[in-house]
C-alpha positions as CSV (number, residue, x, y, z in Angstrom):
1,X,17.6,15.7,-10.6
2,X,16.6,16.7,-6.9
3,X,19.4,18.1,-5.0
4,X,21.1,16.2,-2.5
5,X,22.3,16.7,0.8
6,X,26.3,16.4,1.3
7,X,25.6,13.0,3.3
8,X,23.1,11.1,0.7
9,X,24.8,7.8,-0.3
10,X,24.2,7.1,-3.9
11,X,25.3,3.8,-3.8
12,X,22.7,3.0,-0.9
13,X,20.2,4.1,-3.4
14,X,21.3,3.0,-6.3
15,X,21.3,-0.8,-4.3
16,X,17.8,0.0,-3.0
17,X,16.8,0.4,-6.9
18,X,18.5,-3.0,-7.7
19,X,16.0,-5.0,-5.3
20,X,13.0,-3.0,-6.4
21,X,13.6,-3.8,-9.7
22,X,12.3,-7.4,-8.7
23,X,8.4,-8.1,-7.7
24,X,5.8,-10.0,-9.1
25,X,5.5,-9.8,-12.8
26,X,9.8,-9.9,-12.3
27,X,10.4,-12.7,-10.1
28,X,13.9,-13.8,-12.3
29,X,16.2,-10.9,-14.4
30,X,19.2,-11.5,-16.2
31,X,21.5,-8.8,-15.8
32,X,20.5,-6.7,-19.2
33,X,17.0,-6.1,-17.6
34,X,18.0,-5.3,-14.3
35,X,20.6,-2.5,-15.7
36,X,17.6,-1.3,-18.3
37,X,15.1,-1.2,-15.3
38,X,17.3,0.8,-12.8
39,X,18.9,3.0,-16.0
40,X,22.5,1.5,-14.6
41,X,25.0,0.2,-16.9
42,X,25.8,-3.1,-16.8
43,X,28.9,-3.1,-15.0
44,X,27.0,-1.1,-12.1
45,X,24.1,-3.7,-12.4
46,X,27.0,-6.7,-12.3
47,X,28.6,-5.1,-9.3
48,X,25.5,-4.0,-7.2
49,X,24.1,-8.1,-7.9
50,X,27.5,-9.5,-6.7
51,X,27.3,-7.8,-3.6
52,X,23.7,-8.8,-2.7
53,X,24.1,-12.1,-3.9
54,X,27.6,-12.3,-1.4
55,X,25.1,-10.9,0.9
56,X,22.3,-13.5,0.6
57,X,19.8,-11.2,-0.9
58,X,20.0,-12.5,-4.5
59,X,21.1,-16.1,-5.7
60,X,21.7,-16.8,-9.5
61,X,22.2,-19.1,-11.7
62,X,25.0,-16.9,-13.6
63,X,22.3,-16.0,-15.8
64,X,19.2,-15.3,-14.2
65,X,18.9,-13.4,-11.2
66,X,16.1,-13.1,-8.5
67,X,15.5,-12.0,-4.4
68,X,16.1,-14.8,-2.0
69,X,13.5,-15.3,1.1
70,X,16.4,-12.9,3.4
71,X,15.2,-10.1,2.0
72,X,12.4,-10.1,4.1
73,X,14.1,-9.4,6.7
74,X,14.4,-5.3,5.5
75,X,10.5,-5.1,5.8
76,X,10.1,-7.4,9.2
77,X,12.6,-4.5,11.4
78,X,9.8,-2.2,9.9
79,X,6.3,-4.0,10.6
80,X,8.1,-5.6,13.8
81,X,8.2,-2.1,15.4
82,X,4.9,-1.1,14.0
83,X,1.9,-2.1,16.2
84,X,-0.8,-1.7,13.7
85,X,-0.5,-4.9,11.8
86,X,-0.7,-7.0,15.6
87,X,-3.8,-4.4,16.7
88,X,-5.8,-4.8,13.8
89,X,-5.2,-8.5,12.9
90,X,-8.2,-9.8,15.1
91,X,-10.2,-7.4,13.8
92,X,-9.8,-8.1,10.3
93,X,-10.4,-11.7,11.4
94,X,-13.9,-11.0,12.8
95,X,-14.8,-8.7,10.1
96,X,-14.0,-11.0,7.2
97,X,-16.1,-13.5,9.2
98,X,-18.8,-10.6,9.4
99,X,-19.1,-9.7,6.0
100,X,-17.5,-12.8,4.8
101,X,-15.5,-10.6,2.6
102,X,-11.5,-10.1,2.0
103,X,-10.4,-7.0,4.3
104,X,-7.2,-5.0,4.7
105,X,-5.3,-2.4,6.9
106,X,-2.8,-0.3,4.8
107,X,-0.7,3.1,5.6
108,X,0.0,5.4,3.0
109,X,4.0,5.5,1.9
110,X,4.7,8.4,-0.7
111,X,2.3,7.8,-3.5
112,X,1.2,4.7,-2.7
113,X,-0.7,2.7,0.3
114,X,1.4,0.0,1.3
115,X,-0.9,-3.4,2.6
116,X,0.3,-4.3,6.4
117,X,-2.1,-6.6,7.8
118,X,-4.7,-8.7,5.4
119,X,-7.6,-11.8,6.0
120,X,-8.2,-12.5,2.6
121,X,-11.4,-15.0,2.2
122,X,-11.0,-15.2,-1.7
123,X,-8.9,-14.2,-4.4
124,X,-10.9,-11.5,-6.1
125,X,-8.2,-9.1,-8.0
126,X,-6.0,-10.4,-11.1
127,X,-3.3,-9.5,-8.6
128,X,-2.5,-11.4,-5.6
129,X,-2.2,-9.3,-2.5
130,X,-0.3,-9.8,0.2
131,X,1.5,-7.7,3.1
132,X,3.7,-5.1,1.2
133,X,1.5,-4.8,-1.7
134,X,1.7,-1.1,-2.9
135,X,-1.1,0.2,-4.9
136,X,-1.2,3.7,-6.4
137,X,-3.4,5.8,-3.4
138,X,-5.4,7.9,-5.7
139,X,-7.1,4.6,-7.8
140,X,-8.1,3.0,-4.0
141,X,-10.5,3.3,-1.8
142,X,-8.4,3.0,1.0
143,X,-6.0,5.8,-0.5
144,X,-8.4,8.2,-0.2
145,X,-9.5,7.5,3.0
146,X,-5.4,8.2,3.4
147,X,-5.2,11.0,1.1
148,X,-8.4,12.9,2.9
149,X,-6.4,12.7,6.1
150,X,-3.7,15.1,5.0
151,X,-3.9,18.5,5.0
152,X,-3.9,20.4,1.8
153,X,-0.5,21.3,1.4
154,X,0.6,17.5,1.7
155,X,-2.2,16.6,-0.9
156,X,-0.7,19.5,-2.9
157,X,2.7,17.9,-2.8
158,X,1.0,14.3,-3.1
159,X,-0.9,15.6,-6.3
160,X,2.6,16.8,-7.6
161,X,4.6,13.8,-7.1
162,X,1.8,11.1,-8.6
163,X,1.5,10.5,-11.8
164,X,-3.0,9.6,-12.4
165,X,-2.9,6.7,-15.0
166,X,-5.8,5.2,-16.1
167,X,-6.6,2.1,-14.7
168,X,-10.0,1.3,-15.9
169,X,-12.8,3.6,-17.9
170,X,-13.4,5.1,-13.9
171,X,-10.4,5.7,-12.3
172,X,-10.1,9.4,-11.3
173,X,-7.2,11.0,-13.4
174,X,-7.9,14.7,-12.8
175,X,-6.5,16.4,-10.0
176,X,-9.6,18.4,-9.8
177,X,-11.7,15.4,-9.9
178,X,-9.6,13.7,-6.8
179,X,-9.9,17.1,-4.9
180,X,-13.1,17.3,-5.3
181,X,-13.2,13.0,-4.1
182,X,-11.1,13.8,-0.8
183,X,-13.4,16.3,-0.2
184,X,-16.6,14.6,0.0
185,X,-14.4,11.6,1.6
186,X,-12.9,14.1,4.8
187,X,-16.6,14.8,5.2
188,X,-18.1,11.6,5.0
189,X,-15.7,9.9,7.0
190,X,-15.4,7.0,4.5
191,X,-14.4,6.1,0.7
192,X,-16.1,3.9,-1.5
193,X,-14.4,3.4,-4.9
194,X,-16.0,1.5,-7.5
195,X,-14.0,-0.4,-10.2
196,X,-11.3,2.6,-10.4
197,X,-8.0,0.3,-10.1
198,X,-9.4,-3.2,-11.7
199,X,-12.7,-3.8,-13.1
200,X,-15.1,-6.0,-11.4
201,X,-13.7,-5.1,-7.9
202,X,-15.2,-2.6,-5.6
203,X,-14.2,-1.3,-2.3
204,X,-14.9,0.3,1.0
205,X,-12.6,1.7,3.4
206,X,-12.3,3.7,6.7
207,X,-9.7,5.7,8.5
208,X,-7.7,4.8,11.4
209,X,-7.7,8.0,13.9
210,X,-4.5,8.0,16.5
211,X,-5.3,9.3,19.9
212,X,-4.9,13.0,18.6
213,X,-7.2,12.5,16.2
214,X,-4.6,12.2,13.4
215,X,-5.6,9.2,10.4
216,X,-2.4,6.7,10.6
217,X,-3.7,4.1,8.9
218,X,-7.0,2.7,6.7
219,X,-9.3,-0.6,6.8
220,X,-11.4,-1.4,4.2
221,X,-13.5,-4.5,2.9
222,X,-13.0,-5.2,-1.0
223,X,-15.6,-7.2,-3.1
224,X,-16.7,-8.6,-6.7
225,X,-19.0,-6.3,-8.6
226,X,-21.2,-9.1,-9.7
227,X,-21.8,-10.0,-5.7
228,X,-22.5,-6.6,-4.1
229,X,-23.9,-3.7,-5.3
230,X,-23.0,-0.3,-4.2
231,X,-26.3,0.0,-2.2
232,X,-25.6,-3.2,-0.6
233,X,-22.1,-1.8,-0.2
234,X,-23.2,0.7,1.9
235,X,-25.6,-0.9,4.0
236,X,-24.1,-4.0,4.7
237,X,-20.0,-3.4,4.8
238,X,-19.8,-0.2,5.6
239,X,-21.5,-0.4,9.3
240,X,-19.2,-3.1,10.3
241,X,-16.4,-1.7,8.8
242,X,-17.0,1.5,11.0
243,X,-16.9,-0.7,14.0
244,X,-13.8,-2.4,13.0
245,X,-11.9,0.7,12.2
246,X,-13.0,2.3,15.6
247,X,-12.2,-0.7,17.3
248,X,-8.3,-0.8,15.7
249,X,-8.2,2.8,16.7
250,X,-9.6,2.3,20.4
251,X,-6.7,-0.6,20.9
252,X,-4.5,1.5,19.1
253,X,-5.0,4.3,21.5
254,X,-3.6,2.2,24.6
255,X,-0.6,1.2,23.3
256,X,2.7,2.8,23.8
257,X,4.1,2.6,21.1
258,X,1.1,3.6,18.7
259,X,1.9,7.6,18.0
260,X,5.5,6.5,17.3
261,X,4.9,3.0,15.5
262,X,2.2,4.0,13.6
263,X,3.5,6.7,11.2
């Protein structure tokens, strides 16, 4: 187990790991599952449940248990204080207009980018995505735009913290092979990753530059295989997904807040 400082709270954490246990494939747990999917015991599971449900984070039935709408609230102190999502928002509008294509703006958050602003023209992944999605960064497009942005020592520590599953027959599982990716990616100034986290979908992304230069964020345009090639790809999304991204970062550049908000 990682050492801990003399102030961590295990119960913070352990209550943290109680409403993560819940998302989209677990809307409703009884209390067995939540204990085996947090490694708790039941009693700790029982008593960490109570409390959220006296709380208003989880309601139940006395069997079932699931998140209630308040829990919402965690993640809105977050993107409230972040500018991105309001910078980028009208610039996701005219792109999806543009290319007439879903886009997003993510950040990355440990091992995975975290979705913070979305226009979404169609439903194109087996998985609905919405702000907060988390994707694994090293099977997206718009994770390696992230992931190119760090210098190598953080891409060193990212490398040793993800686990590469397999996806699909193309997703990069080699830490070699993702080197090598972020590579050609840091040079190119762009990502395009083709059916690496669900077959049939392809995507392009672009970074998000602060004022110093620094990559705080990615945008990228996501699309069905059978619609666009990769050529197409390239010559059709990427140059207004360029503009897009540059215009976020021009915006993001005259706000206040941005270097602080914009982690």
């Amino acid at each position: 187990m990682d050492e801990r400082g003399a102030h961590y709270v295990q119960s913070l954490e352990r209550g943290l790991a109680v409403i993560r246990a819940f998302g989209a494939n677990t809307p409703e747990m009884t209390l067995s599952e939540v204990a085996k999917s947090t490694g708790m015991t039941r009693a700790t599971a029982r008593r960490f449940l109570l409390t959220l449900a006296d709380l208003g984070y989880v309601r139940t039935d006395g069997k079932q248990f699931a998140l209630t709408a308040r829990v919402l609230e965690l993640g809105y102190a977050f993107l409230s204080g972040l500018p991105l999502p309001e910078l980028a928002q009208p610039h996701l509008e005219r792109l999806a207009a543009s290319v007439c294509e879903s886009c997003s703006l993510s950040i990355l958050d440990g091992t995975d980018v975290v979705y913070v602003a979305r226009v979404a023209v169609s439903r194109i992944m087996t998985v609905s995505i919405n702000v907060g999605t988390r994707f694994p960064a090293y099977a997206t497009s718009m994770g390696h735009v992230l992931l190119a942005g760090l210098g190598e020592d953080a891409v060193t520590r990212y490398l040793a913290e993800a686990t590469l599953e397999r996806f699909t027959r193309r997703t990069i599982t080699s830490a070699v092979a993702l080197r090598a990716e972020l590579v050609r990616v840091r040079a190119q100034g762009w990502a395009l990753v083709d059916q690496e986290l669900e077959e049939g979908i392809r995507s392009v992304a672009a970074p998000v530059h602060d004022r110093t230069g620094r990559v705080v964020a990615a945008v990228n345009v996501s699309s069905q295989a059978g619609r666009s090639t990769l050529d197409a790809m390239r010559s059709d999304l990427l140059p207004p997904l360029l503009e897009a991204a540059a215009g976020i970062a021009r915006d993001l550049a005259f706000t206040p807040r941005a270097e602080g908000g914009a982690r």
